[in-house]
GUBA-435470 format. One record per residue (C-alpha): residue number from 0; x, y, z. Coordinates in steps of 0.001 Angstrom, whole numbers, always signed. Layout:
BEGIN
<NUM,<X,Y,Z>>
...
This chain:
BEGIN
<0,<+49612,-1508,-18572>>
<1,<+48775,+254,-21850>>
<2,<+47841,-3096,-23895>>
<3,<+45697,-4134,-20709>>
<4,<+43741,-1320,-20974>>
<5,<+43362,-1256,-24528>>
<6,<+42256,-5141,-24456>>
<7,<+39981,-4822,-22138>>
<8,<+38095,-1441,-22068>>
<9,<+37044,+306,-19047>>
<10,<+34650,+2543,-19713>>
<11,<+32116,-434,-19747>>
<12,<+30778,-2506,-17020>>
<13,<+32955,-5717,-18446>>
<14,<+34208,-7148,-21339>>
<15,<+31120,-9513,-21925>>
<16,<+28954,-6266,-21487>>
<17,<+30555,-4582,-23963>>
<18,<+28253,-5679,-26768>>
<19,<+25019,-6396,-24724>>
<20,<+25024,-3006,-22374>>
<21,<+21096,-1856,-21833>>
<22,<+20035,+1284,-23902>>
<23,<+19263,+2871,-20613>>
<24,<+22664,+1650,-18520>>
<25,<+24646,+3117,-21715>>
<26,<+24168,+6748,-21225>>
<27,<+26468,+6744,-18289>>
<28,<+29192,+4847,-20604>>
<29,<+31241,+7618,-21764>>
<30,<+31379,+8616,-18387>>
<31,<+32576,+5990,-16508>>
<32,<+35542,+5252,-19364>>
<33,<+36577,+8989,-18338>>
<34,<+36108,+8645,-14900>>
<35,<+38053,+5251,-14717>>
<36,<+40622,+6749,-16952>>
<37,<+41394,+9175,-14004>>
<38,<+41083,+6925,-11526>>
<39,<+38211,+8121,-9649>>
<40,<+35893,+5086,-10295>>
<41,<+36698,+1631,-9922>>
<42,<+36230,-1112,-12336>>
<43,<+32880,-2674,-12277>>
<44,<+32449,-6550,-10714>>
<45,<+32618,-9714,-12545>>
<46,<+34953,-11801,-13890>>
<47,<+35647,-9422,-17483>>
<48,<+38733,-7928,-16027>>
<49,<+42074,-9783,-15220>>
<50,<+43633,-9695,-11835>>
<51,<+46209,-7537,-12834>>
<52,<+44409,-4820,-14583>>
<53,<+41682,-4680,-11321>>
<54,<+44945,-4549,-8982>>
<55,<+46679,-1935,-11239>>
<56,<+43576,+477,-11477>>
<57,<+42998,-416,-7985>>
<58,<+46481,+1235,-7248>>
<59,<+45813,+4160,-9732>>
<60,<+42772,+5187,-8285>>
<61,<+44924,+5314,-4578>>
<62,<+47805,+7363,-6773>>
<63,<+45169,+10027,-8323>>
<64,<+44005,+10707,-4913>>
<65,<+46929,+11127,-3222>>
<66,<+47814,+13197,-6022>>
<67,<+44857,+15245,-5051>>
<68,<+45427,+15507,-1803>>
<69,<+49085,+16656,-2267>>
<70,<+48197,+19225,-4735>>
<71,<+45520,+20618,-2470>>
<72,<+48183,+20770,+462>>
<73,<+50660,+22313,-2150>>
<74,<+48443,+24851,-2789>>
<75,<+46904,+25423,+891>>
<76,<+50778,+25904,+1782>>
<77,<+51101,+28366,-646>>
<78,<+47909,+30497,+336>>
<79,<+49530,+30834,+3876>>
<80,<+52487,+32397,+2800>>
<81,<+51120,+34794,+348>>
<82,<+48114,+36094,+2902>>
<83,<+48989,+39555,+2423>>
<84,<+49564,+39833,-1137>>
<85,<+45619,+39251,-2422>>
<86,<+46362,+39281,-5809>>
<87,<+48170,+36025,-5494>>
<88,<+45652,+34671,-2984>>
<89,<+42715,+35385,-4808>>
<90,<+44431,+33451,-7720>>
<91,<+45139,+30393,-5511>>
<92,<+41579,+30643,-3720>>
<93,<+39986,+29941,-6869>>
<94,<+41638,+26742,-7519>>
<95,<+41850,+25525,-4192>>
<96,<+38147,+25534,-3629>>
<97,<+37243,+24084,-6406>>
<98,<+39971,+21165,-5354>>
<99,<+38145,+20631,-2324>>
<100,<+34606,+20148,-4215>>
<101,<+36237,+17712,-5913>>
<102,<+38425,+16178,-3457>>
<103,<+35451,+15287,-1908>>
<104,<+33504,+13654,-4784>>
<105,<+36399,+11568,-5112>>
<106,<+36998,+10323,-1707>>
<107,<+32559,+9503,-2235>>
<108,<+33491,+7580,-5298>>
<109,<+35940,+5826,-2901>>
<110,<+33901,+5376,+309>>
<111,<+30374,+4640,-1485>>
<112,<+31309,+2511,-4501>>
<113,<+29630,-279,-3728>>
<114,<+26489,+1614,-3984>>
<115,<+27329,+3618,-6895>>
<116,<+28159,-144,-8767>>
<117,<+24240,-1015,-7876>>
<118,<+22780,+2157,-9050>>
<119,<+24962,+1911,-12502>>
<120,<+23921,-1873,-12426>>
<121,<+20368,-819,-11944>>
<122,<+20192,+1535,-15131>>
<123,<+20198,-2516,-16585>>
<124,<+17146,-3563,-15240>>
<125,<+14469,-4779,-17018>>
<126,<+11971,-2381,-16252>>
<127,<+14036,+281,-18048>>
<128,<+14651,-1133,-20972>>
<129,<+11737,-2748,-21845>>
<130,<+10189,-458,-24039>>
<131,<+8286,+224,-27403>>
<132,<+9829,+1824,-30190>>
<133,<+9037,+5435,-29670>>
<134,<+10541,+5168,-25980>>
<135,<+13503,+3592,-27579>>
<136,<+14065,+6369,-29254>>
<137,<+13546,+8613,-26074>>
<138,<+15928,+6264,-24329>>
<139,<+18360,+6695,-27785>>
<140,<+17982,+11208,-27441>>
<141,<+18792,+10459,-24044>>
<142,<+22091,+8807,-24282>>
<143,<+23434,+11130,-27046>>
<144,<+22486,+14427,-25854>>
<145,<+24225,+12746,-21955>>
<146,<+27218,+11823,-24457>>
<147,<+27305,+15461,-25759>>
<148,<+27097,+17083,-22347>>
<149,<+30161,+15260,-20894>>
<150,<+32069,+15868,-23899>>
<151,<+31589,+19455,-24366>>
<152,<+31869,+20057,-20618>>
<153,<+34710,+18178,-19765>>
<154,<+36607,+20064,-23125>>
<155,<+35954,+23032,-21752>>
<156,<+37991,+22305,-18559>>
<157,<+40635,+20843,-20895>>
<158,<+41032,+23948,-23025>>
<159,<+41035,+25764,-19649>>
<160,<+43573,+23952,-18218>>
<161,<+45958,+24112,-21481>>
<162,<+45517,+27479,-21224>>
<163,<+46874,+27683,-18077>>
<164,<+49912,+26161,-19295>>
<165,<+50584,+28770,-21936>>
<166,<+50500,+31790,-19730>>
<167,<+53458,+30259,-17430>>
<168,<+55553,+29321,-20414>>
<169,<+55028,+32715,-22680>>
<170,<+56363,+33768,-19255>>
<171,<+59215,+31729,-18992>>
<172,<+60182,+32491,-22688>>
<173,<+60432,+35753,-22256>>
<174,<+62826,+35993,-19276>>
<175,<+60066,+37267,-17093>>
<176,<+59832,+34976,-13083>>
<177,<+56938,+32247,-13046>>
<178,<+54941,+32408,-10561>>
<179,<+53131,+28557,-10289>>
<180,<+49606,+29461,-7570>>
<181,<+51282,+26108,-5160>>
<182,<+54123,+25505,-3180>>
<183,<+56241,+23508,-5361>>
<184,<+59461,+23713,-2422>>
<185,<+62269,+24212,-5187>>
<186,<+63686,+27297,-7497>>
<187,<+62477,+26353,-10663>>
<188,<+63162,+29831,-12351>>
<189,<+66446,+29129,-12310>>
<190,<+66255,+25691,-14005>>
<191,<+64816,+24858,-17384>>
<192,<+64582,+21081,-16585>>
<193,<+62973,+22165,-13178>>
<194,<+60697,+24438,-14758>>
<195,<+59273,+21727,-17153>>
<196,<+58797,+19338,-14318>>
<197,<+57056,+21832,-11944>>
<198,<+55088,+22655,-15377>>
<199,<+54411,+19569,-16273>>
<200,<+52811,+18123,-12858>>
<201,<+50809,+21416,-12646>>
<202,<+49497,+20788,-16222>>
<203,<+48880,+16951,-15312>>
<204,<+47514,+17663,-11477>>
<205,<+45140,+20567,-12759>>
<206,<+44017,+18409,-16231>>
<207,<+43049,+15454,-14195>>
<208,<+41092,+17458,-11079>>
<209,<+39210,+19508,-14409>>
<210,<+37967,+16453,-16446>>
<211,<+37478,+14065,-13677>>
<212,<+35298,+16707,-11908>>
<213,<+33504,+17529,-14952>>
<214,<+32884,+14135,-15363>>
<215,<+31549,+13347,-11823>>
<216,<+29370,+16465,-12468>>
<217,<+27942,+14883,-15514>>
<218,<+27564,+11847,-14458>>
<219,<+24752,+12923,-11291>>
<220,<+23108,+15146,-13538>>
<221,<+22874,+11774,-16427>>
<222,<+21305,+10085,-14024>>
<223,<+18963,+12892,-12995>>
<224,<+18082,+12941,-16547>>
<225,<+17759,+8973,-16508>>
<226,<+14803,+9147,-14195>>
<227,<+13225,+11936,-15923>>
<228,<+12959,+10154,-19141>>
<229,<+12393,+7123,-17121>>
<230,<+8684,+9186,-15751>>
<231,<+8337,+10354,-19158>>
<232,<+8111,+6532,-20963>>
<233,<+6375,+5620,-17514>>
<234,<+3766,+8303,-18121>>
<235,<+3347,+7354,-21718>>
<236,<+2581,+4206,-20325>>
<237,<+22,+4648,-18151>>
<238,<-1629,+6952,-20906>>
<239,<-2100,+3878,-23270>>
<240,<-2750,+1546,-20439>>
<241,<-6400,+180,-21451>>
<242,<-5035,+268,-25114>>
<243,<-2574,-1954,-24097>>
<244,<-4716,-4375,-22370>>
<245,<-7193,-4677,-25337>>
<246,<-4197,-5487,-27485>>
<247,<-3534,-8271,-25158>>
<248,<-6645,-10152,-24802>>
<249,<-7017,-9570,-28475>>
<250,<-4209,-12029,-28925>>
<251,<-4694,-13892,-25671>>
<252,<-8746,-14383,-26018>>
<253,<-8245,-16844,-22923>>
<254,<-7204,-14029,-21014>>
<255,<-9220,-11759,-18696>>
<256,<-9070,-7756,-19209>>
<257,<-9198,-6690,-16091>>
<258,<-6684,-8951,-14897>>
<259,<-4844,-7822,-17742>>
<260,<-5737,-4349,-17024>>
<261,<-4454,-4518,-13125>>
<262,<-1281,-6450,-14143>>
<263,<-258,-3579,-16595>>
<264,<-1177,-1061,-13302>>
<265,<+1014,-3056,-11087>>
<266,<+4408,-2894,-13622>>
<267,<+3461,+588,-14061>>
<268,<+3525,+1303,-9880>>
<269,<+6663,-1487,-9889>>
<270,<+8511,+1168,-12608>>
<271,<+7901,+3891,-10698>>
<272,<+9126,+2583,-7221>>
<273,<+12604,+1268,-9511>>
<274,<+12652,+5082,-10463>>
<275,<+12422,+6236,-7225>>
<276,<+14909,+3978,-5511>>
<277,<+17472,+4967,-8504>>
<278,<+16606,+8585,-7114>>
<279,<+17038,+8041,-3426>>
<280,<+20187,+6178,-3835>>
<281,<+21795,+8939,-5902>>
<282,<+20408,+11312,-3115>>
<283,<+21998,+9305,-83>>
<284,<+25427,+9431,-1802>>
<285,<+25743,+12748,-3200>>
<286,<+23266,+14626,-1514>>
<287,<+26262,+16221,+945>>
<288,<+28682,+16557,-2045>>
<289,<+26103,+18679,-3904>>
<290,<+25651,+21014,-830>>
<291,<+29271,+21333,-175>>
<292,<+29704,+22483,-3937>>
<293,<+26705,+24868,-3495>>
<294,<+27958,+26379,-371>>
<295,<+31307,+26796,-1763>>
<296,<+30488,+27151,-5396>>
<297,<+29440,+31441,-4623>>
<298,<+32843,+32071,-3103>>
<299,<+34840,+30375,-5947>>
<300,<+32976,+32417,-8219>>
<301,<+33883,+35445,-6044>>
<302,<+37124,+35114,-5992>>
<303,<+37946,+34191,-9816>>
<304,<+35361,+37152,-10510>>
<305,<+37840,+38912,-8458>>
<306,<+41047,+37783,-10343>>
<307,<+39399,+39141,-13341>>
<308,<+38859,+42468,-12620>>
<309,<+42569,+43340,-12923>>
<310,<+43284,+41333,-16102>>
<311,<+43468,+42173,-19608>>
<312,<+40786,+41712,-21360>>
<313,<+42956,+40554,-24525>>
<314,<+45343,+38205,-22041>>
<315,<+45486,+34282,-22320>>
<316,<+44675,+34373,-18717>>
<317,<+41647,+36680,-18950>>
<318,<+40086,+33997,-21397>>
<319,<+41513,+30893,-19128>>
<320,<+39395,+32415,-15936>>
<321,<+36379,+33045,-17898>>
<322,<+36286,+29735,-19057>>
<323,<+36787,+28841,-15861>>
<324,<+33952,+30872,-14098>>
<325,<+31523,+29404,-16576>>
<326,<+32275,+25423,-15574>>
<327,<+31304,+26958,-12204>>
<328,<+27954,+28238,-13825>>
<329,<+26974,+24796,-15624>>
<330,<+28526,+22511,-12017>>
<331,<+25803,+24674,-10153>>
<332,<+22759,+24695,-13465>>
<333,<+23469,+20819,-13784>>
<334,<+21578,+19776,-10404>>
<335,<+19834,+22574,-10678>>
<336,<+17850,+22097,-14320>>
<337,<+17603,+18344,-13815>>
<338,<+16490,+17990,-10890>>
<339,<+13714,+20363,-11225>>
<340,<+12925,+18404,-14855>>
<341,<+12530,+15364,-12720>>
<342,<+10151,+17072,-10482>>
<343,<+8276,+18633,-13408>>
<344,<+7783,+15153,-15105>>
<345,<+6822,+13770,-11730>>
<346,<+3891,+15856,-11370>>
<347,<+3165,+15471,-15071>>
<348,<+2848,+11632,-13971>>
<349,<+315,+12555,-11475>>
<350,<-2043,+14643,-13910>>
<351,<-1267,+11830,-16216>>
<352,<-2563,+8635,-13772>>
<353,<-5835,+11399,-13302>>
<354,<-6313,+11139,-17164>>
<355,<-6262,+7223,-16442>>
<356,<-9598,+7351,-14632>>
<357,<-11182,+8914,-17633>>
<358,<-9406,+6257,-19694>>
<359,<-10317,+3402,-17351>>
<360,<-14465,+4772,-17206>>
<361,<-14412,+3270,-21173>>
<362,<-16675,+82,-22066>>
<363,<-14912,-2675,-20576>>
<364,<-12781,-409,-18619>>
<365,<-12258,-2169,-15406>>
<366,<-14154,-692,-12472>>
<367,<-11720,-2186,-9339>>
<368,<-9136,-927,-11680>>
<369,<-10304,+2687,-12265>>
<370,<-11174,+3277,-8832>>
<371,<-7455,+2033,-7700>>
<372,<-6311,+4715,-10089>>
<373,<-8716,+7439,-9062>>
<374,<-8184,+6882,-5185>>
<375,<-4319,+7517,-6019>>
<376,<-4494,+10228,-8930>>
<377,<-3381,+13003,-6278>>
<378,<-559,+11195,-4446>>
<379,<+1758,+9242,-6929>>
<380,<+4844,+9135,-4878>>
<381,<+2255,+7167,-1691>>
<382,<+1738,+3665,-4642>>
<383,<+5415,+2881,-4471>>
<384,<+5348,+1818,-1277>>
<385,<+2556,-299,-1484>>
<386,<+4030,-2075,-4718>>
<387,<+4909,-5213,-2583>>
<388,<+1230,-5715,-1132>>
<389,<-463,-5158,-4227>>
<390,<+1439,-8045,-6192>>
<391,<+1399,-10245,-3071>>
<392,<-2934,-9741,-3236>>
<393,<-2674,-9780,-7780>>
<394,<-514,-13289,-7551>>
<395,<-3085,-15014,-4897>>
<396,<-4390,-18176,-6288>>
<397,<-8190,-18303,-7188>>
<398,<-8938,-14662,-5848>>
<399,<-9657,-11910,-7704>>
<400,<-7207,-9181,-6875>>
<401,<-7068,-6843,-3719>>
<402,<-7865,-4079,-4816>>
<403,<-8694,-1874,-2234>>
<404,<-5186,-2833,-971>>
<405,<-4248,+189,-2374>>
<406,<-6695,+2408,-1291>>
């Protein structure tokens, strides 16, 4: 299972990808190797995989969610029967809720993978990776500063979950009871080989719910961040557009600038529709997820807030729960920050395609052309859906372009 895995890695698409991923479709790699690593995502399609390694992870990603599940009961069980001692439920609240936000991102990753394989497939697509060398370099920020975030967010769930080992086990060495927040159904206090096994499935249960979630995290707010760097190269675009015709009938003299001109309008309203769609389909899957998390993201932040009122401030623990409390703070500032930096550089898009009318009113400029632009300057998000009209009318045989189709 190990040399599978090694031999054919799974944190890309496939093994023939491996060398030719897209700049843009490579800023979610380090997150699908994790995430396929825990068996939350599956392996993408094609034939780069054997049939043993797909039916193996196939039957890992079943095991890591019934792992889930039984943990989640474990500790549900265990809530029950210490109602009236607080201290010990607020400590098990904690956890527990944040097992159910992440139950359910799992069992979304399950239900809706078909559709999260075409949006990871999309990041791929032509239209976002054909760019110049300055937007490479966008695309290039994009994917390391994505690689950073996943890295230092899903360590800090690591080191918080390690920590959570050493409190039980300074315990145990000291003669003191253990006191594990689930129902584990057996006296392990008793036991040394019982205690490591309870302590060991703990350490693995809790380490794989903490980076997997993380990771799921990261990966909606990567592709947040995607699409706004996507708007940003698409607005850089649009502000060279006439530049970029003249440098095409310069070297194409047969060529006609405003054809040229309205070609270069049309990819730009095709890029933006691709950037939308990559939006809406990230919406539609985790748009439920997200409110779950929000609605019970305040009371898991109540209660750990209230397990750490009565620690010490110099305690392993004290430092394990603020760790904790602050991947609460970044899950909810992920979808917050990005998706309001989408929303920024979407407007930024529309005061951009205004500057395009101005651009457009140069000699030569293309007057069909600049009034298409200025009749749409103030409503962006309305060209998309008119993409499919407006190349229909451009591709017509011995007509000039529609191009009050737009209008």
């Amino acid at each position: 299972m190990i040399w599978l895995f090694h031999k054919y890695p799974i944190g890309c698409h496939s093994w023939q990808q491996i060398l030719t991923m897209s700049l843009a479709g490579s800023c979610v790699a380090l997150h699908l190797r994790f995430l396929r690593c825990c068996g939350y995502c599956r392996l993408a399609g094609g034939d780069g995989y054997p049939p043993l390694l797909r039916w193996l992870h196939h039957a890992y990603r079943y095991f890591a969610l019934a792992l889930m599940t039984a943990y989640l009961l474990q500790q549900c069980v265990y809530a029950y029967q210490e109602q009236t001692d607080m201290d010990k439920l607020a400590r098990v609240m904690f956890l527990l809720l944040c097992h159910v936000t992440s139950i359910t991102k799992q069992i979304v990753f399950h239900v809706d993978a078909e559709r999260i394989d075409e949006m990871i497939t999309g990041l791929d697509d032509r239209l976002y990776n054909e760019v110049s060398e300055k937007q490479a370099q966008l695309l290039s920020t994009t994917c390391v500063r994505a690689a950073r975030l996943v890295r230092v967010y899903t360590g800090t769930a690591f080191i918080t979950c390690t920590l959570w080992i050493v409190f039980p086990i300074l315990e145990y060495a000291n003669g003191r009871p253990v006191d594990f927040p689930f129902w584990a159904g057996i006296d392990y206090n008793h036991s040394r080989i019982r205690f490591l096994l309870v302590l060991l499935y703990s350490y693995y249960a809790t380490s794989l719910e903490g980076i997997a979630n993380t990771t799921m995290d990261a990966f909606i707010a990567t592709i947040l961040y995607q699409c706004q760097t996507q708007l940003k190269i698409l607005r850089m675009n649009i502000e060279i557009l006439p530049d970029r015709a003249r440098a095409i009938v310069k070297k194409e003299p047969n060529q006609k600038y405003e054809a040229v001109l309205w070609k270069l309008f049309i990819e730009c309203l095709t890029h933006y529709k691709k950037i939308t769609s990559t939006s809406k389909i990230l919406q539609d899957i985790f748009g439920t997820v997200i409110l779950i998390q929000f609605a019970i993201g305040g009371w898991t932040l109540c209660m750990a807030a209230y397990k750490l009122v009565s620690l010490n401030v110099l305690s392993i623990e004290f430092a394990s729960i603020t760790l904790f409390i602050m991947c609460i703070f970044i899950e909810l500032l992920l979808f917050c920050y990005y998706g309001n930096e989408v929303k920024v550089e979407k407007w930024s898009g529309v005061l951009t395609c205004g500057g395009g009318v101005r651009a457009a009113e140069r000699p030569h400029g293309g007057v069909a052309v600049r009034d298409a632009v200025a009749g749409h300057a103030a409503a962006l998000p309305a060209l998309a859906a008119r993409v499919h009209g407006a190349r229909q009318a451009a591709a017509a045989p011995r007509r000039r372009p529609h191009h009050t189709a737009l209008a």
